[in-house]
C-alpha positions as CSV (number, residue, x, y, z in Angstrom):
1,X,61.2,-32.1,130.3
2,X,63.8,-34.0,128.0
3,X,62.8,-37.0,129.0
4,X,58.6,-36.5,128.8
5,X,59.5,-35.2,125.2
6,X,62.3,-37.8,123.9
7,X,59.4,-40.6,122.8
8,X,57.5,-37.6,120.9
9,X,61.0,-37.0,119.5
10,X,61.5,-40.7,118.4
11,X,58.1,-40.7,116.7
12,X,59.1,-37.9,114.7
13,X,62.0,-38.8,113.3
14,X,60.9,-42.7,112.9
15,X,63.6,-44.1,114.8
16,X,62.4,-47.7,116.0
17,X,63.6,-48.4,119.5
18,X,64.8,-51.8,118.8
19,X,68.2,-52.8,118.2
20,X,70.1,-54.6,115.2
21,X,70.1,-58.3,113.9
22,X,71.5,-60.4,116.7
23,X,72.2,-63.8,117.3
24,X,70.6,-65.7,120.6
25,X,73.0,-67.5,122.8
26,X,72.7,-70.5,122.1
27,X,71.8,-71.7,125.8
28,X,68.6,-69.3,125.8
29,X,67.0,-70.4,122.4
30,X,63.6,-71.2,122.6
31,X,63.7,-75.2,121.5
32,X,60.4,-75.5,121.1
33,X,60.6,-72.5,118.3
34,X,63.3,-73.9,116.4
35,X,61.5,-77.6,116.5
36,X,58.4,-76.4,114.9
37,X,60.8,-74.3,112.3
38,X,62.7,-77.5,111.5
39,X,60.1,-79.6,110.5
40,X,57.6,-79.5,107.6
41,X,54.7,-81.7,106.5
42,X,54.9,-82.1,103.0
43,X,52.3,-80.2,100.7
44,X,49.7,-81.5,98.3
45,X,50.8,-85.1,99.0
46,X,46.9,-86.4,98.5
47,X,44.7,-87.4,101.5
48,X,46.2,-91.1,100.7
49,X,49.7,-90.2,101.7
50,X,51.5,-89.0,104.8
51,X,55.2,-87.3,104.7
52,X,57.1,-85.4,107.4
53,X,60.4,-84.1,107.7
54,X,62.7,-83.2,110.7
55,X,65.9,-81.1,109.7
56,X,68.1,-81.4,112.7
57,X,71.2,-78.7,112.6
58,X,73.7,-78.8,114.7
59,X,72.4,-75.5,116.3
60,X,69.3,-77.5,117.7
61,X,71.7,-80.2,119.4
62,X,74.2,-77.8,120.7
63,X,70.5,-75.7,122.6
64,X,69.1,-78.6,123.3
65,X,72.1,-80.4,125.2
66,X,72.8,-76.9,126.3
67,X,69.8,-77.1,128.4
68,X,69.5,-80.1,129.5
69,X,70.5,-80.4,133.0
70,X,70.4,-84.3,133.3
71,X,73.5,-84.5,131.3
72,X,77.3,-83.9,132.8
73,X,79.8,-81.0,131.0
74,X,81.7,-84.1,129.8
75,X,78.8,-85.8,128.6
76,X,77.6,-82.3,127.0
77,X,80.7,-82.1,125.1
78,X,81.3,-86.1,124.1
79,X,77.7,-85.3,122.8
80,X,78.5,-82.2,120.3
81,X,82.1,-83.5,119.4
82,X,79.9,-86.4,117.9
83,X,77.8,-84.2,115.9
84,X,79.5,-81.2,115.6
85,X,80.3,-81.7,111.5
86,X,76.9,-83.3,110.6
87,X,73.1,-82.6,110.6
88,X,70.8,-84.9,110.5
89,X,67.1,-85.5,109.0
90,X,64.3,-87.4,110.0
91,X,61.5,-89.0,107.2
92,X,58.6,-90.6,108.1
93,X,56.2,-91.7,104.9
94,X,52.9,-93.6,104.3
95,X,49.8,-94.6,102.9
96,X,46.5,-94.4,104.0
97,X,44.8,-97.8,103.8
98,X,41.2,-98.2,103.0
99,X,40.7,-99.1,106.5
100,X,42.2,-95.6,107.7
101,X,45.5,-97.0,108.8
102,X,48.8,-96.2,107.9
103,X,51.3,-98.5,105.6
104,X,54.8,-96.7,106.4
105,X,57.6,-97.0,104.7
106,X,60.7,-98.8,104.9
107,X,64.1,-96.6,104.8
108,X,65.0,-98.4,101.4
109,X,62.1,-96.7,100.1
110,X,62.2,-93.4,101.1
111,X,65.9,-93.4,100.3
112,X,65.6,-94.8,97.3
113,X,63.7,-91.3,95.8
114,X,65.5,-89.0,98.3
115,X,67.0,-85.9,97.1
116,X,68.2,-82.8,99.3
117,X,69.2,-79.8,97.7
118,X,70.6,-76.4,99.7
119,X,70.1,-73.3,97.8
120,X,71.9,-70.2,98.9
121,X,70.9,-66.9,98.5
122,X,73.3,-66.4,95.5
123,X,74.6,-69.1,93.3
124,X,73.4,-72.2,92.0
125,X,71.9,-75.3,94.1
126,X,74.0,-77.6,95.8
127,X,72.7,-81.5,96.5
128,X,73.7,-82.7,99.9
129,X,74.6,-86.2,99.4
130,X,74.5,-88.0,103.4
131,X,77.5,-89.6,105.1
132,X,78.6,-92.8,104.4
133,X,81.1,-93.6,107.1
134,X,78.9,-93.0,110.5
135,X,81.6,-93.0,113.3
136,X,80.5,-95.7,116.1
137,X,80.1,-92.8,118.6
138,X,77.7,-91.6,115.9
139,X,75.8,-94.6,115.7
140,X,74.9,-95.0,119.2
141,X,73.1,-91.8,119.3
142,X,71.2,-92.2,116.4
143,X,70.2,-96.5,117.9
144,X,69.3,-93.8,121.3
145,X,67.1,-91.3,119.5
146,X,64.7,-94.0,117.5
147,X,63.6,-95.7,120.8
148,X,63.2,-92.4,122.3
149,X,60.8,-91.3,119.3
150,X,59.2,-94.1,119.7
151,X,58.0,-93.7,122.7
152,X,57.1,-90.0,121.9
153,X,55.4,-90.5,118.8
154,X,54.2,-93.6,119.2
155,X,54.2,-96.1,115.3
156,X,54.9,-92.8,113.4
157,X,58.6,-92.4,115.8
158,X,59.1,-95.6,115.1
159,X,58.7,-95.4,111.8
160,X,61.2,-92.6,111.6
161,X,64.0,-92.9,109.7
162,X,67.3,-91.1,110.2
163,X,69.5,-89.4,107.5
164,X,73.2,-88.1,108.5
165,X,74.3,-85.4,106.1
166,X,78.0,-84.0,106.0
167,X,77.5,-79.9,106.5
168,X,81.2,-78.9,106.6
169,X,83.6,-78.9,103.2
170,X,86.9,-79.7,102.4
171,X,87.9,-76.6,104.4
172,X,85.6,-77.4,107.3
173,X,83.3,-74.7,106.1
174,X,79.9,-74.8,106.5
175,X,77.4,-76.5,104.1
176,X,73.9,-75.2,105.2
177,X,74.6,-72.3,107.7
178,X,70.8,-71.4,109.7
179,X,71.8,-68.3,110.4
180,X,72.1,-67.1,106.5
181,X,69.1,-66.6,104.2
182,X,68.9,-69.6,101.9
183,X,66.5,-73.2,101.8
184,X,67.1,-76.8,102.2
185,X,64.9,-78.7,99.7
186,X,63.4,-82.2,100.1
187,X,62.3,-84.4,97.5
188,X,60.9,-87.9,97.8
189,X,58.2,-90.1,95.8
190,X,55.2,-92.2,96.5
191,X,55.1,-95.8,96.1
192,X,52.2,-96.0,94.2
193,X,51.9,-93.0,91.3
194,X,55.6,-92.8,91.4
195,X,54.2,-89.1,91.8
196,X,57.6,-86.8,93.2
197,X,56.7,-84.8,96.3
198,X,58.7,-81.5,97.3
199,X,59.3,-79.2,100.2
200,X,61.9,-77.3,101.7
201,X,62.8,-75.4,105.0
202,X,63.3,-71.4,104.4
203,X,66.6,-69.9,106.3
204,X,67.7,-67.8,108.6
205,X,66.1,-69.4,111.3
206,X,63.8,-67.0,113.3
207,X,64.6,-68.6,116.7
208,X,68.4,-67.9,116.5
209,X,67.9,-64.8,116.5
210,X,66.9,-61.9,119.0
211,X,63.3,-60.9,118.3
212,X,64.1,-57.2,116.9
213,X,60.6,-55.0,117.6
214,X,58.6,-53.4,115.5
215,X,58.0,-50.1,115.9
216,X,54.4,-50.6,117.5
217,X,56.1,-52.8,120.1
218,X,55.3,-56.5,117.7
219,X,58.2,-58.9,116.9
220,X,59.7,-58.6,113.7
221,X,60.7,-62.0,111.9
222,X,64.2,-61.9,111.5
223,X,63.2,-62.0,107.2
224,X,61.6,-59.3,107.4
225,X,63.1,-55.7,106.3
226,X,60.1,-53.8,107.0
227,X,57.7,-53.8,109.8
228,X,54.3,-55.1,108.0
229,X,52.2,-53.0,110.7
230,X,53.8,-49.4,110.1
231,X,55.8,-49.5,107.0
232,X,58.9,-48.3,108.8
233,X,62.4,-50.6,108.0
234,X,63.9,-52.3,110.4
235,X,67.5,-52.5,111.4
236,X,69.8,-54.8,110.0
């Protein structure tokens, strides 16, 4: 009888059988999830223009090596020593040409007009300015990925251009964190119009997280305080 009645009971009261925010293991993060949130195409650019962005935290390298089983432990670990202190963004930029092809862009341009910007939760904005000194161990993996977008994606991988930004301080804190609410803004220019172009990633990252549910069973976005279907707040 307790048992037939304790789901009436939960109803009742309101009590959401789900638990609290939690963070995935790393190892069992949907990659795929946290690809699509890492990358944006940039809004109102014009049908004559083309931009895309790939923020690359550390967390996507340390679930993506995590599960890959063609590499060794050691290599796994050379692998995230290397990046462990850094993200890293990918830009890729054009023009449409009359003829319906696309005129990319060098890195000097897109560099030349590149601004990134974290903005926390609280406080002011804080630009990210990238790395100068790229170790050599660094440096090979980023000569490994461009050949491997390449072959991916084709002119627009090759076209890619990789950015290495510092994310910890002075105190080996982190910069941008993934897993608190905040945005990392992009802002680049075209070549023609000058015109500036803007976009930005919102944070916490859904995939990081364990999907809380909903009362009616749906999963809840980890921004979310309040299940959009019944009203009812969620956990925190």
């Amino acid at each position: 009888m307790k048992t037939s009645l304790l789901p009436l009971l939960l109803t009742l009261i309101g009590a959401p059988l789900c638990q609290a925010v939690e963070r995935m293991e790393i190892a069992k993060v949907n990659t795929d999830s946290l690809t699509t949130e890492t990358q944006v195409y940039g809004q109102n650019v014009g049908e004559d223009h083309m931009l895309f962005i790939w923020w690359m935290p550390f967390e996507f390298w340390q679930s993506t090596i995590s599960q890959d089983n063609t590499l060794t432990d050691l290599e796994k670990k050379e692998f995230l020593e290397t990046l462990e202190d850094y993200s890293l963004v990918a830009i890729v930029q054009g023009d449409f040409t009359t003829l319906g092809t696309m005129k990319f862009y060098s890195r000097e341009e897109v560099n030349k007009n590149l601004k990134i910007t974290y903005q926390p939760e609280k406080g002011p904005a804080t630009e990210i300015f990238q790395e100068e000194n790229i170790s050599p161990e660094l440096n090979v993996l980023l000569n490994i990925f461009k050949p491997m977008l390449a072959q991916m994606m084709g002119n627009m991988g090759s076209s890619m251009h990789f950015f290495v930004l510092k994310n910890t301080d002075g105190d080996d804190k982190k910069i941008i964190d993934p897993y608190q609410k905040g945005s990392i803004q992009f802002q680049v220019a075209k070549r023609k119009d000058k015109a500036i172009i803007k976009d930005k990633i919102e944070m916490p990252l859904n995939s990081l997280y364990i999907p809380r549910k909903c009362p009616n069973g749906n999963d809840a976005h980890i921004s979310w305080k309040y299940c959009p279907w019944t009203g009812k707040k969620l956990p925190e």
